[in-house]
Backbone bond lengths (Angstrom), bond angles and torsions (degrees), N, CA, C in turn:
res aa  C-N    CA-C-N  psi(-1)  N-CA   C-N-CA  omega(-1)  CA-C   N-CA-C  phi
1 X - - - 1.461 - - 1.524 110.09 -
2 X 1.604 112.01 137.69 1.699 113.35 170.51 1.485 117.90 -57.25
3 X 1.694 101.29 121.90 1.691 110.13 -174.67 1.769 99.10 -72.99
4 X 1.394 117.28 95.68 1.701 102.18 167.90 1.232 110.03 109.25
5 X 1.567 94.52 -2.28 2.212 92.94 -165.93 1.553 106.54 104.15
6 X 1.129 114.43 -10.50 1.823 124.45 -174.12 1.066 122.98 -92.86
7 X 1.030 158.08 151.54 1.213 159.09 -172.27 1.690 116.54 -123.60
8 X 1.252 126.47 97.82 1.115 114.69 -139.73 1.717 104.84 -123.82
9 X 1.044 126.63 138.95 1.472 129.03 -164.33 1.352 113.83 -127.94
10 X 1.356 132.65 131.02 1.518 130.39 -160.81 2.049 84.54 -121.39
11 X 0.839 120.46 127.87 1.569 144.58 -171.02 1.451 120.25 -120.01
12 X 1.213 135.69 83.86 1.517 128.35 172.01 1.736 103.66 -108.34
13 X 1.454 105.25 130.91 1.460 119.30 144.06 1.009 99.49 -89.29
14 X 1.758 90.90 132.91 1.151 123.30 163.69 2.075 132.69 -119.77
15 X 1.373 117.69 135.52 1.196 93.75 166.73 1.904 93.93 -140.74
16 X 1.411 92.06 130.26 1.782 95.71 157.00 1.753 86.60 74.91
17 X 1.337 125.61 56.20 1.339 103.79 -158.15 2.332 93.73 -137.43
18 X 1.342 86.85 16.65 1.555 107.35 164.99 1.742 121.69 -10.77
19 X 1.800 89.80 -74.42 1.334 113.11 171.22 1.304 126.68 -31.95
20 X 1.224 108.82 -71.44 1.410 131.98 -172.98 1.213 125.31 -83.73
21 X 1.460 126.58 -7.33 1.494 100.62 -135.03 1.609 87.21 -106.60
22 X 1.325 116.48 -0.40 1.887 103.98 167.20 1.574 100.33 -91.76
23 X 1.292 115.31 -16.72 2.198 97.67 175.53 1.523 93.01 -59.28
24 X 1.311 111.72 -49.93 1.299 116.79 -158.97 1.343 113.01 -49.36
25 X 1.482 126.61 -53.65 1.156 169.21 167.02 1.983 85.34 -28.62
26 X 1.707 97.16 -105.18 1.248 91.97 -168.21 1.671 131.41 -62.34
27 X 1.296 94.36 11.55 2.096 92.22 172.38 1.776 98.67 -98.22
28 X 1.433 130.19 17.41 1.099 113.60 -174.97 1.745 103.11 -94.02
29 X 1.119 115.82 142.45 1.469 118.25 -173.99 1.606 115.50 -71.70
30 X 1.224 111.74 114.88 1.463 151.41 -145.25 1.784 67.59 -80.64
31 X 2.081 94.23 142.25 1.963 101.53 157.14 1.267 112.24 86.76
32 X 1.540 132.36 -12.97 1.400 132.53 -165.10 1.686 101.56 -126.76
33 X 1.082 125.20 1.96 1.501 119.35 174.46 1.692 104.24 -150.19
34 X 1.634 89.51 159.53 1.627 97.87 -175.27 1.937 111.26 -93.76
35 X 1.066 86.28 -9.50 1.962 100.80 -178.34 1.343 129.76 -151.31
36 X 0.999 105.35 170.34 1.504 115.38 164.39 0.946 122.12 -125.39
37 X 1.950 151.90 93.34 1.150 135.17 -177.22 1.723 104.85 -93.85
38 X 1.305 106.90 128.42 1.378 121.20 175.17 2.176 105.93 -100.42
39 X 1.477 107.76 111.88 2.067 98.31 177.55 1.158 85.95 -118.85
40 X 1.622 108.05 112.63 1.081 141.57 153.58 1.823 129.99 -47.99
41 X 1.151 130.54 99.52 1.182 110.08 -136.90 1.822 89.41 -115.28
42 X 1.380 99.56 93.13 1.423 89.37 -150.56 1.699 140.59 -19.05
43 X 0.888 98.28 84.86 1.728 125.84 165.47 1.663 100.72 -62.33
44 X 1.437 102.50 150.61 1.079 154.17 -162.70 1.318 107.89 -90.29
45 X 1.385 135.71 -57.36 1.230 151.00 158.94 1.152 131.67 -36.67
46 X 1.287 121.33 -163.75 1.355 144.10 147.03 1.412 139.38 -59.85
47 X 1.541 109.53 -23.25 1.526 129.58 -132.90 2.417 85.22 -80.53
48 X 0.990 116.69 -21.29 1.358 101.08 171.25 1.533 105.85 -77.30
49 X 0.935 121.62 -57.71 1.612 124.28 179.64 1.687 108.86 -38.30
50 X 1.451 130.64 -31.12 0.974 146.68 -162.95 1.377 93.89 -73.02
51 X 1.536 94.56 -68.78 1.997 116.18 -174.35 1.276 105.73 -37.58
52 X 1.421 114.66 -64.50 1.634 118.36 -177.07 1.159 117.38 -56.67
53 X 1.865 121.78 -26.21 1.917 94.55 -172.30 1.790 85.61 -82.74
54 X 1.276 128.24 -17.38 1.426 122.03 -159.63 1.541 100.69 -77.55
55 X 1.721 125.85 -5.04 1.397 117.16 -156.70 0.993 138.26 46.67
56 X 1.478 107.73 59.23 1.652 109.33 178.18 1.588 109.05 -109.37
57 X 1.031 105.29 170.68 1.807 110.82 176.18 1.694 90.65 -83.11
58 X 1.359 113.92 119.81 1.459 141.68 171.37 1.472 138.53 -86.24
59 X 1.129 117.66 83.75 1.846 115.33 -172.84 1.225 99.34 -119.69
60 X 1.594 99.48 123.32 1.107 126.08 152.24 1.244 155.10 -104.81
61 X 1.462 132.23 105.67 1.179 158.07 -117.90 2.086 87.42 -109.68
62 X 1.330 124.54 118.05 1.357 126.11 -151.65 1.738 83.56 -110.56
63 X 0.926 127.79 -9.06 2.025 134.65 156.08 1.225 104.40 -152.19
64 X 1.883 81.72 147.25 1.640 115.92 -170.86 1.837 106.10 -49.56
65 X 1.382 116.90 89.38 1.341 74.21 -174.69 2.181 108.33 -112.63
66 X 1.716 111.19 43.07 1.328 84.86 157.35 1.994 97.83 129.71
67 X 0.977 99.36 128.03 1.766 90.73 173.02 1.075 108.26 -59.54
68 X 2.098 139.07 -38.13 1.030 134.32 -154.70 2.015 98.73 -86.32
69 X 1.805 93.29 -36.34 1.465 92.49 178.88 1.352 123.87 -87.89
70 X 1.465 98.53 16.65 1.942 109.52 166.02 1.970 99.29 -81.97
71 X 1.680 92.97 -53.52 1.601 92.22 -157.96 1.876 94.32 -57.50
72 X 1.153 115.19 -61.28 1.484 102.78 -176.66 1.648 126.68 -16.89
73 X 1.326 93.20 -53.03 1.973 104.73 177.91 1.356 110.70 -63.48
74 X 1.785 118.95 -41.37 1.413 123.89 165.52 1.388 104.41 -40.23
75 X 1.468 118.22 -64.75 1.551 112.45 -128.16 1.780 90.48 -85.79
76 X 1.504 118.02 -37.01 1.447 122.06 -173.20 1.748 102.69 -58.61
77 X 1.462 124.89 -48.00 1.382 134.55 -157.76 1.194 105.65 -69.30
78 X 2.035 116.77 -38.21 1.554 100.70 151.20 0.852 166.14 -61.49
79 X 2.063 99.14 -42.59 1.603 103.63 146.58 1.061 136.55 -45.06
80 X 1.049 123.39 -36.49 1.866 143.50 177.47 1.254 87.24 -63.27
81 X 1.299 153.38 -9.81 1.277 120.88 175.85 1.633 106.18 -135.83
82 X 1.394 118.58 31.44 1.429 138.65 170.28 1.675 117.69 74.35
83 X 1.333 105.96 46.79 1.207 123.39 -172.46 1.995 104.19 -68.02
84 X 0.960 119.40 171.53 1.496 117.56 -165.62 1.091 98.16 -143.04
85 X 1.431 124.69 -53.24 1.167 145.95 -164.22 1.836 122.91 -130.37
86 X 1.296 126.91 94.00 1.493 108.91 -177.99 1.678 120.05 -109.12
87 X 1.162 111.22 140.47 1.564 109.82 -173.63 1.940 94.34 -128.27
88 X 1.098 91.43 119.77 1.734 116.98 168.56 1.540 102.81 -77.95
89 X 0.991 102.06 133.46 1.711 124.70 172.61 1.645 115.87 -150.42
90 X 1.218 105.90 100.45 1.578 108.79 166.50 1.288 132.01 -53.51
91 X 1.473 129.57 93.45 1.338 148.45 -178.09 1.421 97.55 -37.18
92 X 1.402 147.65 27.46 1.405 134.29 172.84 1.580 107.99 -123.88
93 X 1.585 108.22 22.79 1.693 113.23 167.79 1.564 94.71 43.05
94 X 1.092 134.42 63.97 1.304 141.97 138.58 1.463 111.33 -94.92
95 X 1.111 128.90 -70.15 1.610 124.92 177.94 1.743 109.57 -82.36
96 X 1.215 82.45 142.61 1.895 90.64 -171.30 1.540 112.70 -84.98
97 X 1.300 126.26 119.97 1.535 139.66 -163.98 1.082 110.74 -69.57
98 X 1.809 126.67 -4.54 1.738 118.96 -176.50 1.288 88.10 -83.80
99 X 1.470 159.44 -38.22 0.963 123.36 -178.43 1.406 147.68 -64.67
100 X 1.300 117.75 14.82 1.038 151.37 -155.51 1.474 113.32 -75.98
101 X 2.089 111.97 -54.20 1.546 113.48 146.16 1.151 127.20 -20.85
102 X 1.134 103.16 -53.63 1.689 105.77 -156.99 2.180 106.42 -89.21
103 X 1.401 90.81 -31.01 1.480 74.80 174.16 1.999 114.67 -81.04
104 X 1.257 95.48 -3.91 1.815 87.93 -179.14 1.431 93.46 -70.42
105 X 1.652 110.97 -51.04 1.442 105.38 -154.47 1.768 106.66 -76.20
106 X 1.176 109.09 7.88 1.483 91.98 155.89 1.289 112.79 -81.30
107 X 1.562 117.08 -33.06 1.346 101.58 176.03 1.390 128.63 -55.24
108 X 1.500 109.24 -49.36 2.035 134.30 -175.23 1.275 86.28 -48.33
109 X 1.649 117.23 -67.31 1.831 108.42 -141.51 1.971 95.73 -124.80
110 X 1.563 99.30 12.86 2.000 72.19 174.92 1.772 86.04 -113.81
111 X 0.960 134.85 -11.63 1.768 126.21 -165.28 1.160 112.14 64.20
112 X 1.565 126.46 47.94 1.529 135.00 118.30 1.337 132.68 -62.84
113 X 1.382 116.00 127.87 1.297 101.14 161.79 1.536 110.52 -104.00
114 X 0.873 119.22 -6.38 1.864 116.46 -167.05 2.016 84.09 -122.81
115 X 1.410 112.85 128.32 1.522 124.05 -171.46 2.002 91.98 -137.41
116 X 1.490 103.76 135.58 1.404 92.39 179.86 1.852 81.73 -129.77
117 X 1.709 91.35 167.84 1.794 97.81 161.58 1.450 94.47 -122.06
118 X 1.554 88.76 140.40 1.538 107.46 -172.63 1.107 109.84 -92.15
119 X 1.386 143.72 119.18 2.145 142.90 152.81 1.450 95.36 -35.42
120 X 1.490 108.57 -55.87 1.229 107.14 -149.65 1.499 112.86 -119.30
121 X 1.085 99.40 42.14 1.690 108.26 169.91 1.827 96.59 -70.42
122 X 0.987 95.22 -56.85 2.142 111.60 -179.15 1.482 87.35 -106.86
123 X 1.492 100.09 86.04 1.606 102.75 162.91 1.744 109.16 -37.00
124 X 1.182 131.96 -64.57 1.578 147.59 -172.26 1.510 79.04 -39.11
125 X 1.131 159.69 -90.61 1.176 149.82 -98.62 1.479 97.99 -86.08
126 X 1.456 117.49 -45.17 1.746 106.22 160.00 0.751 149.97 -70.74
127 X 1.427 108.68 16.40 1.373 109.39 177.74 1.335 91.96 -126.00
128 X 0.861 125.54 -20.32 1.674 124.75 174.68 1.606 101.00 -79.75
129 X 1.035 120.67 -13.20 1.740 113.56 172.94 1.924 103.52 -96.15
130 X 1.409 115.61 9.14 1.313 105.67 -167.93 1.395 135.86 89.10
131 X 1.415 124.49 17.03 1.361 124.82 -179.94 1.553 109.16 -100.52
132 X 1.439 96.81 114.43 1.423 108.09 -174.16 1.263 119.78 -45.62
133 X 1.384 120.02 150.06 1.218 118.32 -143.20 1.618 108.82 -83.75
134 X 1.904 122.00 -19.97 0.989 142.31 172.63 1.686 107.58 -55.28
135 X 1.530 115.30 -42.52 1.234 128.00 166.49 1.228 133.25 -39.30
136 X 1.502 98.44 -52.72 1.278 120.22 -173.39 1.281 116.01 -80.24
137 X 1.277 111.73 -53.60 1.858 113.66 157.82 1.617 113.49 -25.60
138 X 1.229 102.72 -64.16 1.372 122.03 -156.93 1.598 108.64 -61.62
139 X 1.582 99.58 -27.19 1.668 102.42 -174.80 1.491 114.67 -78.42
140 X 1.451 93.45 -35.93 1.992 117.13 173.78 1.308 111.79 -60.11
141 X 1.323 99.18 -34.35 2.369 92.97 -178.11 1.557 95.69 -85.44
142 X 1.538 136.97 -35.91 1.381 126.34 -161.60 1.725 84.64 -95.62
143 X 1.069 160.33 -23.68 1.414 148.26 -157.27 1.925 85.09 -93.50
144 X 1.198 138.12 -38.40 1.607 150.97 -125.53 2.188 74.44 -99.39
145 X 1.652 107.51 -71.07 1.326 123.27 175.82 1.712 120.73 -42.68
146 X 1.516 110.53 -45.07 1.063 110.65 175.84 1.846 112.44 -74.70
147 X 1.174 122.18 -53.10 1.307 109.38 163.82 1.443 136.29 -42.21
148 X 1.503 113.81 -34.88 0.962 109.62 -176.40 1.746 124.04 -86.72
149 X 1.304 111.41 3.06 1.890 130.02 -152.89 2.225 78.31 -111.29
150 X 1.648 101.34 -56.37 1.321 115.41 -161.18 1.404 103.27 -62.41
151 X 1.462 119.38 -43.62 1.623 121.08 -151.83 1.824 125.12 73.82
152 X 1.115 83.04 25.92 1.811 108.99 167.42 1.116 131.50 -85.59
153 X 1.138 138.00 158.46 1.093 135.78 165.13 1.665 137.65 -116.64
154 X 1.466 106.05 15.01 1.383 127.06 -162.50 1.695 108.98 -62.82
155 X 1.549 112.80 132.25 1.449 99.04 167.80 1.308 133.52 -65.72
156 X 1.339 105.60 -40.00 1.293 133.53 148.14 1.939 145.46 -86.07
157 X 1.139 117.27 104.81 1.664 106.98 172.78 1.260 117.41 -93.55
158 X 0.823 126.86 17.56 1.767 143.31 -158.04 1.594 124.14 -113.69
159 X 1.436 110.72 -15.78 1.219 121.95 -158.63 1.780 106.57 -77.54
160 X 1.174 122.17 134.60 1.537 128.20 168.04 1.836 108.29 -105.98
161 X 1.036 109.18 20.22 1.514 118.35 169.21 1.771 116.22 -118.86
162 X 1.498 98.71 89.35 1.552 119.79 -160.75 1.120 130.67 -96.97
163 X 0.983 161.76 119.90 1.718 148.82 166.88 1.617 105.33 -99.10
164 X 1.187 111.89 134.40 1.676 117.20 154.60 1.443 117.34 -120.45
165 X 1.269 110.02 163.83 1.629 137.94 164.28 1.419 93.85 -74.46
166 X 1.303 124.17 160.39 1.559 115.49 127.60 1.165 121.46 -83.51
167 X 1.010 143.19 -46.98 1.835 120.82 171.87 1.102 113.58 -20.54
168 X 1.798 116.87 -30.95 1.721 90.47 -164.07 1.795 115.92 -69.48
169 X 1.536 117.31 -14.71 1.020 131.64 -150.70 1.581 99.72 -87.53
170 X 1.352 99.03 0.60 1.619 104.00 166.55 1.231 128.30 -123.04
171 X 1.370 96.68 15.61 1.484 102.22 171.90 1.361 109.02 -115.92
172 X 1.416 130.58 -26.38 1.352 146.45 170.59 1.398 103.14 -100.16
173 X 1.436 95.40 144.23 1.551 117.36 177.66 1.700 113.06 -95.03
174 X 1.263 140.38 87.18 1.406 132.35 -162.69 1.486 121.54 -103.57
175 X 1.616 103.53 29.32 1.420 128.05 170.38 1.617 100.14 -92.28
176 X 1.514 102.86 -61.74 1.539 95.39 -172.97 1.126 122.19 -37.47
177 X 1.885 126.87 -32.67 0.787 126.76 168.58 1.967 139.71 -9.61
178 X 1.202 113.74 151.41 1.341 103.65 151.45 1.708 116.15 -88.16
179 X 1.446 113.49 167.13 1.360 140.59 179.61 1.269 120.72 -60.98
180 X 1.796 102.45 -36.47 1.404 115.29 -154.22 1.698 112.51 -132.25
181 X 0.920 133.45 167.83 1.688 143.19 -128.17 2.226 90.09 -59.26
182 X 1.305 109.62 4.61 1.521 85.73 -159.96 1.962 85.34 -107.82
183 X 1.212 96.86 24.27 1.755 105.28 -177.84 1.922 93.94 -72.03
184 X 1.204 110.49 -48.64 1.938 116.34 -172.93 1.478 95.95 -67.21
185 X 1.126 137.86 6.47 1.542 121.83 176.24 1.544 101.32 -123.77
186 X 1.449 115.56 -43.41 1.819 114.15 171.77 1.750 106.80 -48.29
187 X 1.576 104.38 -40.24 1.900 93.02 169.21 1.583 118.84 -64.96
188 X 1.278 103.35 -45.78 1.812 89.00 176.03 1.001 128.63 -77.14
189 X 1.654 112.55 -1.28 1.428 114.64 166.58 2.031 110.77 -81.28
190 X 1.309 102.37 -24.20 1.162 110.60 -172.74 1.935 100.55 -87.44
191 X 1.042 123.55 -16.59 1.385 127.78 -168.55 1.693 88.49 -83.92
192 X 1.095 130.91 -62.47 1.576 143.75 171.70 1.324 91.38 -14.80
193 X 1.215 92.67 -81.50 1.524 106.96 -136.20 1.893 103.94 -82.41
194 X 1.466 126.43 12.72 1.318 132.59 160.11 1.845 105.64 -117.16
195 X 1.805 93.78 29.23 1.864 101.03 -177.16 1.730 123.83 21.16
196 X 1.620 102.69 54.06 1.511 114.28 170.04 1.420 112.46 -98.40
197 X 1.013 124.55 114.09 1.166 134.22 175.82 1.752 136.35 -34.31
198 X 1.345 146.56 80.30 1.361 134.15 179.66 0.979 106.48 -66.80
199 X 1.867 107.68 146.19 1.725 118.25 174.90 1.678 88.99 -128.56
200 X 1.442 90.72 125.09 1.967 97.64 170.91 1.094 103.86 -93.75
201 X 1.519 110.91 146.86 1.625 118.35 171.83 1.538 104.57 -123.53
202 X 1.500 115.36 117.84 1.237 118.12 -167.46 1.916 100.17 -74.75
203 X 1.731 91.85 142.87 1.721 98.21 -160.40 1.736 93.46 -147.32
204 X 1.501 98.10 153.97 1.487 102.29 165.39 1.229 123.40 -120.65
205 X 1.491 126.23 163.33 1.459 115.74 -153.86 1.713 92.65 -140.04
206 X 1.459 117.29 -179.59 1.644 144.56 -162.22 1.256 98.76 -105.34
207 X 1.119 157.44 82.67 1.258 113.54 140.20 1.748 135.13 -94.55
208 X 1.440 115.04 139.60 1.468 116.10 -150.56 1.735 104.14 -146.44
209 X 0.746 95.72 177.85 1.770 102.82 -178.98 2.001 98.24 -89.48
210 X 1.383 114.12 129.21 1.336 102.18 164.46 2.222 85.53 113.34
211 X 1.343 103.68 -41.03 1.363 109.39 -168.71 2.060 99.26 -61.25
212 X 1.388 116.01 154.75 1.785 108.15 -177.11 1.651 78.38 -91.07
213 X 1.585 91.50 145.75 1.447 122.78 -175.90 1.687 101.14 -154.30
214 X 1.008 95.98 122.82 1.805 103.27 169.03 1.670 113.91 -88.41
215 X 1.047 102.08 124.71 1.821 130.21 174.90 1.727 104.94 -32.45
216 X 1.449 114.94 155.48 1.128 101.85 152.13 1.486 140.27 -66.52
217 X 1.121 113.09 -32.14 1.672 127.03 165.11 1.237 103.57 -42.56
218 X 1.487 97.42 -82.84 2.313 107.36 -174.84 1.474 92.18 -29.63
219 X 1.478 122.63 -65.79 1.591 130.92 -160.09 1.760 92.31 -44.45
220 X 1.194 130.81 -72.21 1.639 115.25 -163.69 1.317 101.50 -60.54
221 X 1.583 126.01 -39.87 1.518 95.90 -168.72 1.735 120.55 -72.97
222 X 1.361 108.09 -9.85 0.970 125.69 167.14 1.834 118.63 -50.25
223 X 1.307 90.08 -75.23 1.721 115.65 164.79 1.708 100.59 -30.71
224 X 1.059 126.76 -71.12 1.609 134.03 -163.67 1.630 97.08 -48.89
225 X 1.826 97.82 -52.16 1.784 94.14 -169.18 1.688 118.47 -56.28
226 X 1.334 103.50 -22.59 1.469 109.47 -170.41 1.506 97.53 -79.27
227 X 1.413 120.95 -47.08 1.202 119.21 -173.71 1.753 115.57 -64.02
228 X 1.294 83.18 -28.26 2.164 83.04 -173.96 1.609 107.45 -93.05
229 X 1.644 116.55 -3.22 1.586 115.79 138.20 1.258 141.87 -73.40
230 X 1.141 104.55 -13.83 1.638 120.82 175.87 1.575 98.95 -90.58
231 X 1.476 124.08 -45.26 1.806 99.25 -174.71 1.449 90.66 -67.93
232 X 1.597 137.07 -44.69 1.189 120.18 -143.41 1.271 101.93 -54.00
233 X 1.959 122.34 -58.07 1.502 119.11 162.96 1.604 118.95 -43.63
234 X 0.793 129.44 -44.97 1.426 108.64 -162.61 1.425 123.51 -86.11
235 X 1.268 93.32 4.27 1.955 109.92 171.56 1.630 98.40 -136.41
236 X 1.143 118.28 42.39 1.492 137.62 144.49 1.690 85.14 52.04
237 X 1.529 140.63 44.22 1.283 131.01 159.50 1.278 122.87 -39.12
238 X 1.532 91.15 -70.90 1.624 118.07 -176.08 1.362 138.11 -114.16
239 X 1.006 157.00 124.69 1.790 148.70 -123.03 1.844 85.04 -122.05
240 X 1.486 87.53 108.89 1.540 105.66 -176.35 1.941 99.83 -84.19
């Protein structure tokens, strides 16, 4: 049933996500959404077999094609089925699912459509959840860079714990996108620049052995992609 009149859809890409993906599953707050879409990004594992005894709505992606080209299948498979409201949650019990209330109802009663959870709203809280400390640096100089190129103010740019409107999905184009991890920064570059508002909700997160964590390597090439999206916007390269 619609929480509020809303129609509300809980969305995880997933790949290789076996382990986790029923903690994940049962810490999500029971009564506030009409689904669960699990996009399977072909994994290696178990993690569909998982989805199905858990009853989730199931897409399967027959090649790897991409964290950015997971969320795409997320975000389309909800609308396609009259989604109102979508909140991304990574099936690897890294970010904790009670916060989840509070970011819808920014949507219902604050007039957000784009809701993020922040690590580092309470810097202390990430590092007290375990995020290595190399991490954390690393998120503070590219979150410090991205504000300052964007004209933002986010504590965080980093976050994979998401809420949307649907309107926004008509004001942003999330094909142009890239495939791969620099897809969560081409949206806030695209949220900017169609002046939609982000609301952070300060949140705490897991980190554990078994949890998906990107390498230091992936992490710089990562870093570069975010950075060589920000000149492309900010010297009008490319039409986000």
């Amino acid at each position: 049933m619609p929480y509020k009149g809303k129609k509300i859809f809980v969305v995880m890409p997933a790949f290789n996500a076996e382990k986790t993906l029923e903690k994940t599953y049962l810490d999500l707050p029971k009564g506030m959404f009409d689904g669960v879409i699990l996009v399977d990004d072909a994994s290696a594992d178990k993690t569909v077999q998982v989805a199905d005894r858990l009853g989730l709505i199931v897409v399967k992606h027959d090649k790897n094609r991409g964290y950015g080209g997971n969320q795409k299948t997320c975000y389309k498979t909800a609308l396609g089925i009259g989604a109102d409201i979508i909140v991304m949650v990574h099936p690897d019990h890294q970010y904790d699912p009670k916060f989840i209330p509070e970011m819808i109802e920014a949507i219902i009663s604050g007039g957000y459509s784009a809701v993020f959870g922040s690590r580092l709203a309470v810097r202390k809280n990430a590092l007290a959840g375990g995020m290595p400390k190399w991490k954390f640096v690393f998120n503070i100089i590219l979150t410090f860079i991205g504000n300052f190129f964007l004209g933002t103010k986010l504590a965080e740019f980093h976050s994979g714990f998401r809420a949307y409107g649907k309107e926004i999905f008509k004001q942003i184009d999330i094909e142009r996108n890239s495939d791969n991890f620099v897809f969560d920064t081409q949206i806030i570059i695209q949220l900017v620049e169609k002046n939609i508002a982000i609301k952070e909700i300060p949140i705490t997160t897991r980190y554990f052995k078994g949890a998906s964590q990107i390498g230091i390597w992936p992490s710089v090439i990562y870093g570069f992609g975010i950075l060589y999206n920000i000149f492309l916007y900010k010297f009008k390269l490319k039409k986000f």
